[in-house]
N, C-alpha and C positions, 0 to 999 in steps of 0.2 A: 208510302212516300211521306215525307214533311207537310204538316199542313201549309209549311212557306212556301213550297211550290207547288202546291195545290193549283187546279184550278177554280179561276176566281166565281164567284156564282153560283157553283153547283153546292150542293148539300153532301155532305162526306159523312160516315163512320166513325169515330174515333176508336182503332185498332191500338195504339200502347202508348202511355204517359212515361216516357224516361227520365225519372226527374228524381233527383232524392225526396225521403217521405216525406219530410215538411212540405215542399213543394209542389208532390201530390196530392195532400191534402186542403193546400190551398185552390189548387187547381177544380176538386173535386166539392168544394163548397162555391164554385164557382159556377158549373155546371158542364167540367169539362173531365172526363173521366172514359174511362173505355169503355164502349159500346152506346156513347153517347155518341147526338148530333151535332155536326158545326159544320157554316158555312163561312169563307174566306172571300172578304170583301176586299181587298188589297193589301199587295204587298210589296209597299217601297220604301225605298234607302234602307236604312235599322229598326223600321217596326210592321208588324200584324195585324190588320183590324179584321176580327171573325166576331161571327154570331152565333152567341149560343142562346138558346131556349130564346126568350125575348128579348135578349139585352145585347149589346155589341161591346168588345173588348178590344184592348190593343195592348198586343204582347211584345217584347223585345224579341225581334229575330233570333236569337243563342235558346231563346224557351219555346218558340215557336218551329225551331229545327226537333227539338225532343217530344213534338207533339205527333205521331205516325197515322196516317188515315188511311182509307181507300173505299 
């Protein structure tokens, strides 16, 4: 599933980054890459706030729908 609909709180997997490479890449210097952690602190209107490793992020829902976890 999306980590957008993920639910909120729990600690996910990150199963597959569908993004093109640059995108990836940025992703992956971010701490966000497959078979890493992240958890989904909310998710409303157009954006994503997750945490990853120690730091919290906020993504545009359209990159956070190509983010798959479980």
């Amino acid at each position: 599933m999306p980590v957008s609909i993920a639910p909120e709180g729990k600690e996910l997997c990150i199963r597959r980054v569908g993004a093109d490479d640059k995108t990836k890449k940025h992703l992956r210097e971010l701490g966000i890459a497959e078979g890493g952690r992240i958890t989904l602190i909310s998710s409303n209107g157009g954006s994503v706030i997750v945490i990853v490793k120690d730091g919290r992020l906020c993504l545009d829902k359209s990159l956070a729908c190509k983010i798959l976890v479980s």
